[in-house]
Structure formats: C-alpha cells, structure tokens
py3Dmol code that shows the C-alpha trace and the ligand (Angstrom):
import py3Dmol

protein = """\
ATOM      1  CA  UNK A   1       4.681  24.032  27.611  1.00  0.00           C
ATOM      2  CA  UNK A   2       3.232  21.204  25.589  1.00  0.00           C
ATOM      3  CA  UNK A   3      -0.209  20.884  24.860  1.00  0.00           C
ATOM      4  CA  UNK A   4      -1.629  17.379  23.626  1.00  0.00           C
ATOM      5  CA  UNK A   5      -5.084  16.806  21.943  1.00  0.00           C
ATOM      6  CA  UNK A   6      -7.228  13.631  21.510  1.00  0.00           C
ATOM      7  CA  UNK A   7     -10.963  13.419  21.247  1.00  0.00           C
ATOM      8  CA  UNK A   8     -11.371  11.982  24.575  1.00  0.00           C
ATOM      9  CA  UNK A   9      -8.620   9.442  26.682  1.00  0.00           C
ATOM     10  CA  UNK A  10      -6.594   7.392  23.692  1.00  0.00           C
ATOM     11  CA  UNK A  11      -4.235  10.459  23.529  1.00  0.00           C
ATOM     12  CA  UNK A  12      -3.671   9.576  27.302  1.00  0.00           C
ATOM     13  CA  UNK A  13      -1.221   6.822  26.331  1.00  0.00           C
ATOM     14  CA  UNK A  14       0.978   8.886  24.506  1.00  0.00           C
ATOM     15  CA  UNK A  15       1.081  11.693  26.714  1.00  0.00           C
ATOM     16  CA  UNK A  16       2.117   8.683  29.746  1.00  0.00           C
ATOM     17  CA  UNK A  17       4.599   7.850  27.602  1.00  0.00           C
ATOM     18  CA  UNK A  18       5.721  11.536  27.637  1.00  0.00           C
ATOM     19  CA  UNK A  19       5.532  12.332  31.079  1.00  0.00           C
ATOM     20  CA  UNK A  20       8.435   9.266  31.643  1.00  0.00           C
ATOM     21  CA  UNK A  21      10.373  10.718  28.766  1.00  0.00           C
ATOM     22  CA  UNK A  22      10.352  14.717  29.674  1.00  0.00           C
ATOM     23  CA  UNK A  23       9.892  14.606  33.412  1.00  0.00           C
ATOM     24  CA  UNK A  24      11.277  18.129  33.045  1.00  0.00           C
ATOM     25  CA  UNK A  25       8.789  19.466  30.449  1.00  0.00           C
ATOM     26  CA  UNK A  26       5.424  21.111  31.171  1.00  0.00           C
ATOM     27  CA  UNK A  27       2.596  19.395  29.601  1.00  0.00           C
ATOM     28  CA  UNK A  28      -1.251  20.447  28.926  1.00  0.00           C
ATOM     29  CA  UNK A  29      -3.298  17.761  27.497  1.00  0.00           C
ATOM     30  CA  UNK A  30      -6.763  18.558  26.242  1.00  0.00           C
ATOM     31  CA  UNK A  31      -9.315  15.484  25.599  1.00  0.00           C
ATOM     32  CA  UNK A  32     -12.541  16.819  23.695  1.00  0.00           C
ATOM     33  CA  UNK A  33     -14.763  14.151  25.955  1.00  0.00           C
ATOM     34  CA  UNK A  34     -18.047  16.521  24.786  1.00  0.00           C
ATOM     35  CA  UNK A  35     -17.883  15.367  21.103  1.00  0.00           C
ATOM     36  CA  UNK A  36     -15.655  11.805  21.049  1.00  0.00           C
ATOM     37  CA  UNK A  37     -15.382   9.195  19.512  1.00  0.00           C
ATOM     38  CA  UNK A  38     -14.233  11.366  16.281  1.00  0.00           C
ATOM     39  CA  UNK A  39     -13.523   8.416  13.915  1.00  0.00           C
ATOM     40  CA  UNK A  40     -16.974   8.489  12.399  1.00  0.00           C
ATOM     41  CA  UNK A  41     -17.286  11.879  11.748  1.00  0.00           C
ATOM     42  CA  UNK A  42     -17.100  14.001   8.728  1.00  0.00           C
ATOM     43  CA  UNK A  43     -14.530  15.418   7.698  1.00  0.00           C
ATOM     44  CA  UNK A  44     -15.070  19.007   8.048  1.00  0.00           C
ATOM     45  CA  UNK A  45     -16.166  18.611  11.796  1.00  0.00           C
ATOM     46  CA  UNK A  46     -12.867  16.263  12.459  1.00  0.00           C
ATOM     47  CA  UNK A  47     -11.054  19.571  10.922  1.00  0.00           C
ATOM     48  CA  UNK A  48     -13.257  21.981  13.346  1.00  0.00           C
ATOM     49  CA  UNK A  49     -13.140  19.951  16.144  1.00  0.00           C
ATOM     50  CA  UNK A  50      -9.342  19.754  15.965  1.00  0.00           C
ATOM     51  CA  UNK A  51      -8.938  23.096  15.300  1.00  0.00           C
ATOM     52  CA  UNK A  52     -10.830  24.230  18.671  1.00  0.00           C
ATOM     53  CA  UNK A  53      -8.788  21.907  20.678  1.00  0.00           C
ATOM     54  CA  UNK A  54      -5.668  23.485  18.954  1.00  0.00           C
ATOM     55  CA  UNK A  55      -6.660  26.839  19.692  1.00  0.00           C
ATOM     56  CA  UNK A  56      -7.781  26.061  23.344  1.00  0.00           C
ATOM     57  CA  UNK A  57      -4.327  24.957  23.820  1.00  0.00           C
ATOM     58  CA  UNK A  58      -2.500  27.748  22.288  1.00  0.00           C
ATOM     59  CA  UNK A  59      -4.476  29.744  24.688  1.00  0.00           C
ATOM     60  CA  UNK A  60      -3.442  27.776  27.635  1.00  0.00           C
ATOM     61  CA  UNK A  61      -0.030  28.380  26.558  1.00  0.00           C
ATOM     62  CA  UNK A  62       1.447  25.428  24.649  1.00  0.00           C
ATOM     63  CA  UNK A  63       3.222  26.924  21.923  1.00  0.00           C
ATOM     64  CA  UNK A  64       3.209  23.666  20.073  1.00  0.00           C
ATOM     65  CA  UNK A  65       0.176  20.947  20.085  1.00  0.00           C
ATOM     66  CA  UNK A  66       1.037  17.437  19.420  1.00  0.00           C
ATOM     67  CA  UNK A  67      -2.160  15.717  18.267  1.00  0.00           C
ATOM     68  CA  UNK A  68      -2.217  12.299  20.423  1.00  0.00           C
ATOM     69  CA  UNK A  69      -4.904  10.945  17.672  1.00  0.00           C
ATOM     70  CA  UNK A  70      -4.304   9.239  14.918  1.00  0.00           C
ATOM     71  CA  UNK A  71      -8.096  10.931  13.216  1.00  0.00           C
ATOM     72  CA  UNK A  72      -7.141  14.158  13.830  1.00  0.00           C
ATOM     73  CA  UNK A  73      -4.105  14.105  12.532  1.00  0.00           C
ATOM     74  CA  UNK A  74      -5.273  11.590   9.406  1.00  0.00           C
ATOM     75  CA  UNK A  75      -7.804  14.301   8.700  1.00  0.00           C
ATOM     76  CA  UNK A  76      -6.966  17.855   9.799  1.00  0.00           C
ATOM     77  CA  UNK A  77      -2.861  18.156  10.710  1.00  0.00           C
ATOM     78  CA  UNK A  78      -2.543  18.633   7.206  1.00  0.00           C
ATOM     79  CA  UNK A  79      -4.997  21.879   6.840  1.00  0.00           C
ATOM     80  CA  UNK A  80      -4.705  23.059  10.210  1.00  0.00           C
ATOM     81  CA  UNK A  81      -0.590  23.163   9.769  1.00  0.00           C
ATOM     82  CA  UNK A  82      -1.047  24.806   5.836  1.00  0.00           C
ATOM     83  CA  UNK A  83      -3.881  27.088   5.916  1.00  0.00           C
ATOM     84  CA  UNK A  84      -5.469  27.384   9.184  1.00  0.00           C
ATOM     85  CA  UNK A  85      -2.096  28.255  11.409  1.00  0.00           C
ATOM     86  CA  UNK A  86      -0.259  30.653   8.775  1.00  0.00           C
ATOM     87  CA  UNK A  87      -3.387  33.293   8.964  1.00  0.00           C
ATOM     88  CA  UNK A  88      -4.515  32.227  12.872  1.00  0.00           C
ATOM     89  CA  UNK A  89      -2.703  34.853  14.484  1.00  0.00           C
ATOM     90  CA  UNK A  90      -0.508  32.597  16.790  1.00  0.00           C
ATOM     91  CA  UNK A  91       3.030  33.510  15.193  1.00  0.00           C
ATOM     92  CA  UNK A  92       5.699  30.928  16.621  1.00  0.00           C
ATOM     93  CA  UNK A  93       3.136  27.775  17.528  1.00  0.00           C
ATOM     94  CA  UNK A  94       3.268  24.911  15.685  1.00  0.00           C
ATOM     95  CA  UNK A  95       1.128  21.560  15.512  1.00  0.00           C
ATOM     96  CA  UNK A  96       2.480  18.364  14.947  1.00  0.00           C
ATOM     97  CA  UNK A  97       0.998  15.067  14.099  1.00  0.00           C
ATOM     98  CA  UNK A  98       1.306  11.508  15.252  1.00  0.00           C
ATOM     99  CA  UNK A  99       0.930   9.494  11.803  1.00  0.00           C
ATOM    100  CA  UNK A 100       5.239  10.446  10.793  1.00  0.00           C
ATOM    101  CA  UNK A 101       6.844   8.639  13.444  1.00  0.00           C
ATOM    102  CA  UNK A 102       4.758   6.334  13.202  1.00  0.00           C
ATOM    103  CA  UNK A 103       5.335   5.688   9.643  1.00  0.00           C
ATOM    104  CA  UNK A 104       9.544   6.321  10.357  1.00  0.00           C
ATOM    105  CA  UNK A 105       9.652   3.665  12.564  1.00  0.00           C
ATOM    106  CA  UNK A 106       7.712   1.017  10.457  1.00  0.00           C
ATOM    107  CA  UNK A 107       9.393   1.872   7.591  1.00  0.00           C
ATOM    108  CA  UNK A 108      13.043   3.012   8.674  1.00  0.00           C
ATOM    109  CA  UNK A 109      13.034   5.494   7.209  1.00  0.00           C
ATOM    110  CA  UNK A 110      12.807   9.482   7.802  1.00  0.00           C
ATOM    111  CA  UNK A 111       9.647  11.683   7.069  1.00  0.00           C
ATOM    112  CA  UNK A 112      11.787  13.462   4.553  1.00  0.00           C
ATOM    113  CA  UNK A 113      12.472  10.509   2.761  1.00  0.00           C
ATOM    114  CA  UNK A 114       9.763   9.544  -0.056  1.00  0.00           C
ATOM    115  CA  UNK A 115      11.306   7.367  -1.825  1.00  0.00           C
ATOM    116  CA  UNK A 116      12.507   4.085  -1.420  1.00  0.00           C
ATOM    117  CA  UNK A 117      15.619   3.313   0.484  1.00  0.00           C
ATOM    118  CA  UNK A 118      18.399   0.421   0.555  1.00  0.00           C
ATOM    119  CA  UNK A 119      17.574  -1.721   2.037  1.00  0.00           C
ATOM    120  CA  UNK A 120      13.897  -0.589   2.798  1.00  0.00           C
ATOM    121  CA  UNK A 121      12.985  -1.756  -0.899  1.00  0.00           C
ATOM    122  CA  UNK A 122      13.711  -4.693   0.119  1.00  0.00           C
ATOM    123  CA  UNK A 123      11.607  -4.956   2.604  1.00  0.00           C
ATOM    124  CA  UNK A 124       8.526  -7.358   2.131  1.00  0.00           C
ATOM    125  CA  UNK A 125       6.804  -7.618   5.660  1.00  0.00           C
ATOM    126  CA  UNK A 126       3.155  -7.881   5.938  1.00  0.00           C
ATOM    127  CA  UNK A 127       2.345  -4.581   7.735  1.00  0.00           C
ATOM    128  CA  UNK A 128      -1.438  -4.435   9.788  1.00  0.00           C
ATOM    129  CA  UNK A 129      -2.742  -1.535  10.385  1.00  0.00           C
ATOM    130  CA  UNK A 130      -5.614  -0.886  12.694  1.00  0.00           C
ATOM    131  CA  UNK A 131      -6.976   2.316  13.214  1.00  0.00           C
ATOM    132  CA  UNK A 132     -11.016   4.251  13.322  1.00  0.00           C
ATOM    133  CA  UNK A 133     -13.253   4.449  10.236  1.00  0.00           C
ATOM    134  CA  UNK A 134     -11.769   8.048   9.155  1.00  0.00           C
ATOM    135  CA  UNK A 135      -8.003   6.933   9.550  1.00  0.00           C
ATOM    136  CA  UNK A 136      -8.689   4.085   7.764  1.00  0.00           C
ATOM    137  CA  UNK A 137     -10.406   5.503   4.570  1.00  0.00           C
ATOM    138  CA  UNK A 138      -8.023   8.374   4.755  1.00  0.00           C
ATOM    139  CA  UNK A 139      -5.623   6.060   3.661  1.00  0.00           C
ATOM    140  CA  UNK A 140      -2.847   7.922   4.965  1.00  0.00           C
ATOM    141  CA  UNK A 141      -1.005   4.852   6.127  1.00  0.00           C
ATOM    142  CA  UNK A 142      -1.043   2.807   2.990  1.00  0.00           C
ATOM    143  CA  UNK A 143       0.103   5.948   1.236  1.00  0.00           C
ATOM    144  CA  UNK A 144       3.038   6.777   3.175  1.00  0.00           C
ATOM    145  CA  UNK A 145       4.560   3.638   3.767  1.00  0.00           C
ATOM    146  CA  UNK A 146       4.143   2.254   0.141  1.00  0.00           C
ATOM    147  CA  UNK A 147       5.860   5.433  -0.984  1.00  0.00           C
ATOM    148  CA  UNK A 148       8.853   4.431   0.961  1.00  0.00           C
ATOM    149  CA  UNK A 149       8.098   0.591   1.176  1.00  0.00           C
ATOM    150  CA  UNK A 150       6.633  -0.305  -1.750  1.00  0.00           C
ATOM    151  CA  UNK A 151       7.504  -4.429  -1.611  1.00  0.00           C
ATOM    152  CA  UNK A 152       5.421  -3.974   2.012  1.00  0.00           C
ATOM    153  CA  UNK A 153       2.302  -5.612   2.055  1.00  0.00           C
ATOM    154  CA  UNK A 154      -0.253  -3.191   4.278  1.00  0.00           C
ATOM    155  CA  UNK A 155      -3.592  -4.177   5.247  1.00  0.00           C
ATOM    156  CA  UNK A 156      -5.802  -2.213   6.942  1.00  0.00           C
ATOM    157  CA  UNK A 157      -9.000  -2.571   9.125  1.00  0.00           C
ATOM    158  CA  UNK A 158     -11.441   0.048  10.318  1.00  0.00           C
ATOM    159  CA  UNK A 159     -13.183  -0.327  13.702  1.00  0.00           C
ATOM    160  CA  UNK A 160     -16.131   1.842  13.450  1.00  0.00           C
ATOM    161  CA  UNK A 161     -16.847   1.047  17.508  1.00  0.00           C
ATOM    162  CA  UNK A 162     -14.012   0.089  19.396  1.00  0.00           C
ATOM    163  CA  UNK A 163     -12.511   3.613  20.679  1.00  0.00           C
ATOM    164  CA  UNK A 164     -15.816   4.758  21.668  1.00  0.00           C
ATOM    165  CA  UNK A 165     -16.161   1.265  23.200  1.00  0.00           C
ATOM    166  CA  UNK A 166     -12.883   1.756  25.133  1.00  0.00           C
ATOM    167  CA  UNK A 167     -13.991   5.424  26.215  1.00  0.00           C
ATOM    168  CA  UNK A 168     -16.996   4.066  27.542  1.00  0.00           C
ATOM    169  CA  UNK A 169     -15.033   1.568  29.759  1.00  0.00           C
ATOM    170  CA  UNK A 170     -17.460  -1.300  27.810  1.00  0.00           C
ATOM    171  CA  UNK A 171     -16.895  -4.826  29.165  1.00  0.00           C
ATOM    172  CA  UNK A 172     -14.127  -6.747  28.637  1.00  0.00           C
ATOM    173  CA  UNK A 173     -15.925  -9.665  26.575  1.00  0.00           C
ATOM    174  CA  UNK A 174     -17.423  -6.764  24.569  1.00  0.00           C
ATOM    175  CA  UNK A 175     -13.994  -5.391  23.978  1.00  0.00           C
ATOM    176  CA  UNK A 176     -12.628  -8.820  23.160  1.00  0.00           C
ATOM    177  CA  UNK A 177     -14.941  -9.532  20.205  1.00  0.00           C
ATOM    178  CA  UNK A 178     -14.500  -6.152  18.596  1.00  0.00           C
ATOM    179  CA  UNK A 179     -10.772  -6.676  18.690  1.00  0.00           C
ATOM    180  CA  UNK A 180     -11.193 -10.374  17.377  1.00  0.00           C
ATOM    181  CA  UNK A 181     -13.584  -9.239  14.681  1.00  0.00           C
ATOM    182  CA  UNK A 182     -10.405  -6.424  14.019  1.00  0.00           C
ATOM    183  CA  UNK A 183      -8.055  -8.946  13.598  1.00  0.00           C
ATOM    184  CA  UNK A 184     -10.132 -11.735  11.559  1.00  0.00           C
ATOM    185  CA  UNK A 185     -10.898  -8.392   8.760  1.00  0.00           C
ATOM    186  CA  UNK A 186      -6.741  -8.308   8.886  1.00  0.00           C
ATOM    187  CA  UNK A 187      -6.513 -12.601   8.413  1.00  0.00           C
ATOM    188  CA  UNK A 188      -9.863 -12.331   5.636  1.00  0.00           C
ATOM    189  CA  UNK A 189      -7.334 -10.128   3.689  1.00  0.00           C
ATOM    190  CA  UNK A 190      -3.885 -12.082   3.718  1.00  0.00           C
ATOM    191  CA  UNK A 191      -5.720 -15.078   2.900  1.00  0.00           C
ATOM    192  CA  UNK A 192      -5.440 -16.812   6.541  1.00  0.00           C
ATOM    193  CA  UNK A 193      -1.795 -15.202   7.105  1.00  0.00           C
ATOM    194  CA  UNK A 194      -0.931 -13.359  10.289  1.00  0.00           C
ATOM    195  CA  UNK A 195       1.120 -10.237   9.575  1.00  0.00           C
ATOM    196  CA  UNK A 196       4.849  -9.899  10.503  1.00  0.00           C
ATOM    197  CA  UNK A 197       3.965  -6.607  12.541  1.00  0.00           C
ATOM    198  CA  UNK A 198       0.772  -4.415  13.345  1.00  0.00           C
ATOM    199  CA  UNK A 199       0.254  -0.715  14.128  1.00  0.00           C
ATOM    200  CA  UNK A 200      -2.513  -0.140  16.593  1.00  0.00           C
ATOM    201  CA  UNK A 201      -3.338   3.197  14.450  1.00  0.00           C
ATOM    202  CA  UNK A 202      -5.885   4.735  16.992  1.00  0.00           C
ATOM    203  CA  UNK A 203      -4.193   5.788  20.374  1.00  0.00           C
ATOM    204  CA  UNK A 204      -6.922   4.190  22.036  1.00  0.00           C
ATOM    205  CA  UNK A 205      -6.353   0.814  20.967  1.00  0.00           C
ATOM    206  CA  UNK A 206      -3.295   0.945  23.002  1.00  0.00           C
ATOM    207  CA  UNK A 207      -5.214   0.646  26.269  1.00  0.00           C
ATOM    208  CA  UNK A 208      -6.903  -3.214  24.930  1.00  0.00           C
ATOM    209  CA  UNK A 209      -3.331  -4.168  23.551  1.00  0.00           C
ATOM    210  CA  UNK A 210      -3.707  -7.178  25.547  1.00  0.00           C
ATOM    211  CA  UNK A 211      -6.496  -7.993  23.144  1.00  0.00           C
ATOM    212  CA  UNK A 212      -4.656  -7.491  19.968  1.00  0.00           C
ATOM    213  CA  UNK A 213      -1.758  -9.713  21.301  1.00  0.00           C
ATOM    214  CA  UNK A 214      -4.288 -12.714  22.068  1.00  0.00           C
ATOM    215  CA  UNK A 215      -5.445 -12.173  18.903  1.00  0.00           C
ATOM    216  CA  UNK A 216      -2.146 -11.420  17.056  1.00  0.00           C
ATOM    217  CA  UNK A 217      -0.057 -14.493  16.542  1.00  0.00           C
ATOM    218  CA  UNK A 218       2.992 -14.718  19.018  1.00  0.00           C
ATOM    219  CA  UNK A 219       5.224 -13.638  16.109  1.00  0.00           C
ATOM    220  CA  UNK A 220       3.580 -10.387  15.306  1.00  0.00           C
ATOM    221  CA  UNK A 221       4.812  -7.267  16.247  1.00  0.00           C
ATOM    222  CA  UNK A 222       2.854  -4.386  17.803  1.00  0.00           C
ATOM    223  CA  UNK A 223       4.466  -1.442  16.749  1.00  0.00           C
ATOM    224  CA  UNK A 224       4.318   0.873  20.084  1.00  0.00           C
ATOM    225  CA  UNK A 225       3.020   4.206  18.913  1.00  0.00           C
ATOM    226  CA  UNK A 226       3.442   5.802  22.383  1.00  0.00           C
ATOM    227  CA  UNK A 227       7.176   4.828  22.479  1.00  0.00           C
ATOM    228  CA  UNK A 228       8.140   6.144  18.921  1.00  0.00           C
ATOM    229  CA  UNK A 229       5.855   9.239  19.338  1.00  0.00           C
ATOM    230  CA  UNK A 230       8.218  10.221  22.326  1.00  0.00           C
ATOM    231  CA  UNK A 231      11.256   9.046  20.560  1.00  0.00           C
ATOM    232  CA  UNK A 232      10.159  11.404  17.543  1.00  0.00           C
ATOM    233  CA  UNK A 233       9.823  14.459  19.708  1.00  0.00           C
ATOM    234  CA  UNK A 234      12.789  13.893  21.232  1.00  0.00           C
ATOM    235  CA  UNK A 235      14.449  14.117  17.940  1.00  0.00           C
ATOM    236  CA  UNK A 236      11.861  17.381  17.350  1.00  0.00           C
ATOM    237  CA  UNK A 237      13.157  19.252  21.106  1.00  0.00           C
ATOM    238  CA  UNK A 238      16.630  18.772  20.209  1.00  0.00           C
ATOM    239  CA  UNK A 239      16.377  20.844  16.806  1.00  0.00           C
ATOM    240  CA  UNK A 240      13.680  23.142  18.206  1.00  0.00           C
ATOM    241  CA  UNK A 241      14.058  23.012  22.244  1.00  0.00           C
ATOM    242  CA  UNK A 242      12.188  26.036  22.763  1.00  0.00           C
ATOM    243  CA  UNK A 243       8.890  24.624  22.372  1.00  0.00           C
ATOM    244  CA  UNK A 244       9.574  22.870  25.787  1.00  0.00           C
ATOM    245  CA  UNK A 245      10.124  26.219  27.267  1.00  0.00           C
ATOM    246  CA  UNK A 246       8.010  26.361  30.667  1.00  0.00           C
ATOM    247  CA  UNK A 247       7.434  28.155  34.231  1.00  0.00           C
ATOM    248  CA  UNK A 248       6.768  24.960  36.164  1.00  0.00           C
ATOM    249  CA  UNK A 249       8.996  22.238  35.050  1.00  0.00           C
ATOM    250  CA  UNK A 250       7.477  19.024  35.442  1.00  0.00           C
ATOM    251  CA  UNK A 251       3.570  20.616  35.202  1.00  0.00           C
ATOM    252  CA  UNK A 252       1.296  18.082  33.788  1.00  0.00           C
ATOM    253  CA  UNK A 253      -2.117  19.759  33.593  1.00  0.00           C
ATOM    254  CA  UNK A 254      -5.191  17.403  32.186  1.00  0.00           C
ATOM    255  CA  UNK A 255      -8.185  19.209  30.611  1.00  0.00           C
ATOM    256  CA  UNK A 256     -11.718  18.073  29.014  1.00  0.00           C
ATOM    257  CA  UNK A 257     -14.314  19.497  27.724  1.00  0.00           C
ATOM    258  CA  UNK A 258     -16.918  16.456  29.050  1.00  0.00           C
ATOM    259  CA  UNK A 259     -17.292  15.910  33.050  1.00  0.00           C
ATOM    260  CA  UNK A 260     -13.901  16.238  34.763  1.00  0.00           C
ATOM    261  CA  UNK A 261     -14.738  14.208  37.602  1.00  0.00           C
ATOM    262  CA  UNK A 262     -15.985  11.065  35.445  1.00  0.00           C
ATOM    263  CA  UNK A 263     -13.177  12.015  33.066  1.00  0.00           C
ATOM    264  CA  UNK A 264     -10.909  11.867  36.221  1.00  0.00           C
ATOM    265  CA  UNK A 265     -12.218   8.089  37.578  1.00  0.00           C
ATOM    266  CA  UNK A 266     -11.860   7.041  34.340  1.00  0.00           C
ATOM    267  CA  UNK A 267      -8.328   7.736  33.318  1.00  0.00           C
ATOM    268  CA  UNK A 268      -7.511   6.135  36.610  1.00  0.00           C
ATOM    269  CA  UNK A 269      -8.489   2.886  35.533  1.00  0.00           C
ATOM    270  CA  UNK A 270      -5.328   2.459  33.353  1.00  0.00           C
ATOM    271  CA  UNK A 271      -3.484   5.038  34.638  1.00  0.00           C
ATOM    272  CA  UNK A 272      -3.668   5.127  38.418  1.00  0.00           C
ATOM    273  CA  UNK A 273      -1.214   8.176  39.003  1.00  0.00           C
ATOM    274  CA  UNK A 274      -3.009  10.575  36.523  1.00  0.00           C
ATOM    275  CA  UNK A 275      -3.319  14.314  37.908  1.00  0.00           C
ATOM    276  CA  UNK A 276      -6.963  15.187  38.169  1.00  0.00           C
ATOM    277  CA  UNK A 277      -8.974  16.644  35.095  1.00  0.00           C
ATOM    278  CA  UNK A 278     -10.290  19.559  34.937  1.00  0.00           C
ATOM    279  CA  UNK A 279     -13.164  21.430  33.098  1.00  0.00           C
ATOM    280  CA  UNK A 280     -11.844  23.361  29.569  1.00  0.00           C
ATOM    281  CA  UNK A 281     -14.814  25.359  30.093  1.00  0.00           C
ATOM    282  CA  UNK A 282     -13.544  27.174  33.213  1.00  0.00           C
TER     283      UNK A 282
END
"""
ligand_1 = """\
10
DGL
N -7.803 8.220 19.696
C -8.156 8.641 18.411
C -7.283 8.098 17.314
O -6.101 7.904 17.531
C -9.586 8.816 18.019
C -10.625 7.858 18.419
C -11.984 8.445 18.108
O -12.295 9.496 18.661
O -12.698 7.843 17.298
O -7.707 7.906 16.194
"""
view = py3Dmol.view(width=600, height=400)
view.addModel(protein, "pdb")
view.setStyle({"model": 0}, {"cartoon": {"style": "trace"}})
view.addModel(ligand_1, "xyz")
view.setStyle({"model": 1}, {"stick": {}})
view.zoomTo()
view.show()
C-alpha cells in the first residue's frame, strides 16, 4: 500500500492522478486538515507536522509515503529521509518527495544528474514557478534546476494565501485576483515578459489551473505536476515494485485529521467520485 500526505486537499490532485495510473495499487492518503495551510509555517513545525503524517501512514500500512506537497517536501523530505527514518524504527519504508520529478521533467534531465547536459545547457526558457511562502524561500526550485539548467531563466512567486484560500472553497472572484496578483509578481520580474512555461509548485494550485491559464499567456506552458508525479513513480515501482505490495488491490482509503464529513463534501467539489474521508483519529 501507498500512503500519500498533504496538509489538507492539494495532495488530492496527485493522488487522482494516481488512482488512473495504478488502478491495481492500494492507496492511503492522509490530509492533515487540523493544522493546513502549512506554507506559512516555520520550519521546524513543517518538519513535525510531516513527520506525524509520515508516521500515521506507516502505521496504516504504507510502506512508502509519497508527500503530495510541494512544502513538505521543500522543507522536511530532506531530514525526515536522512535522519529521522534511519533511527525511526520502520526498517524497509521509505518517503519520497514531489519536488524531483518535477524538476526531471522541466529540466530533462534525471535526479541523478547535477550537472548540465547536451543539450539542456542550451536551454534558455523562462521557467515560472509558483508555489507557498515556505517553497518559495526554500529555494529549492531555483537551486535544482539552475544546477542542471543554468542558461534557464526561473522566477518565482510566493502566494502567502491562495492554498488556504482554495481549502477554504473561497469565491471564485477571490481566487481570481490572488492568482492574477501571482502572475503580475511573475510579469514585474521578466520586465513585462510572459514565461515560456510555469510550474504550479503547490499541489493545490492545480485545482484553480483555470486561473493560471487566463492569466498565463496562450503560449505558456503549465507543467502538470500530477501527470509527471505518476510518471516518476512509475519509473520508482518498476525498480522497487514491492512498495505497491497490497491485500486489496485497487483500495483507495482517504484520511484527515480535520472533520471527515466537511473534508468529504469538499473533495467532491472537484472530484465528484472521491471515496469518503474518514477521521485519522479513529
Ligand atoms: N499543497 C501544499 C503544497 O504543495 C501545501 C499548501 C499549504 O498547506 O500551504 O505546497
């Protein structure tokens, strides 16, 4: 079984993704509703917070935890996967992040790969990326793709409000004007130019894509996070396929730690056949 974690819905979108992909795979996705939106947070609570969800899975019984959030995996995959998990005491679970593939796909070029690559160096797109406060200032994005892209132009652009906007189902105009003032920070930066491509960094901002393309000129190109998250762990299953191990093929269980039936209404909204959530308390 797979267990995904976001701070609240966001990692929903990736885990739809990965329902389509694995329909034979068992998956047990945990949103921590009680404490989201994340992306403001410190540090060490991203890291705790993260960690809890982790360990709430393990004992569920994923043996490996995708995080479906681009915060938690800015911030804590890196501890969590180097000192927390060695000493945990769950021998053969493993925790994977979503910023890799991410970075693969807008880069071409593999994980493993830190330097640049012909023809990569010659590649000289303006890159967006669009992602919370703590992603953002993380700067985990510019770092990586530079270090394989280094012609790349990448700008960046923090939205302090917009995931918790989206988790709280705000209104559509409300939504709008956060995503315009998103994209104007990107324009403010290129000096009036639209980017060649953009990477909706927060798997939240998936769910108001339709925002970021009105905003987005035509000929930008929203990288689809969902789609090369799947993509990547199909690569990951074929070198390591007994982390999809399960009882129940085809098992998707949804847990929060916030109100399951709320929780429940609310993923319908975008996601109409989504199994009911339940309470991680229980
Ligand atoms: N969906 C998350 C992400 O990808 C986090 C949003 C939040 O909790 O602020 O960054």
């Amino acid at each position: 079984m797979i267990g995904i974690f976001d701070s609240g819905l966001g990692g929903l979108t990736v885990l739809r993704e990965l329902v389509l992909r694995f329909p034979d795979a068992s998956f047990v996705y945990l949103g921590d509703h009680a404490n989201v939106p994340y992306g403001n947070r410190s540090s060490d609570e991203i890291v705790e917070l993260t960690r809890r969800g982790v360990e709430a899975l393990f004992k569920r019984g994923a043996k490996l935890v995708l995080l479906g959030c681009n915060t938690a995996t800015a911030v804590a995959a890196r501890r969590l996967q180097r000192v927390w998990l060695p000493d945990a005491g769950w021998p053969g679970h493993n925790i994977l992040g979503i910023v890799a593939p991410t970075v693969e796909a807008a880069t071409q070029t593999p994980w493993s790969v830190t330097k640049p690559l012909y023809p990569q160096k010659y590649m000289t797109d303006t890159i967006a990326v669009f992602g919370t406060t703590r992603t953002i200032t993380s700067g985990v994005y510019i770092e990586e793709i530079r270090k394989r892209c280094p012609r790349m132009r990448i700008v960046q652009q923090a939205s302090a409000n917009l995931a918790g906007a989206i988790e709280d189902e705000a209104p559509e105009s409300e939504l709008d004007a956060l995503v315009a003032e998103a994209v104007a920070g990107i324009v403010a930066q290129t000096g009036g130019v639209q980017p060649h491509r953009a990477i909706l960094g927060c798997t939240h901002f998936p769910l108001v894509e339709h925002l970021f393309r009105a905003h987005l000129a035509p000929s930008t190109r929203i990288l689809s996070q969902p789609e090369v998250v799947a993509y990547s762990l199909e690569d990951y299953l074929e070198r390591k396929p007994h982390y999809a191990d399960c009882d129940v093929a085809g098992l998707v269980a949804l847990l929060t730690t916030g109100d399951a039936d709320e929780i429940s209404a609310r993923a319908r909204v975008f996601w109409p056949d989504a199994p009911a959530f339940s309470s991680a308390r229980s």
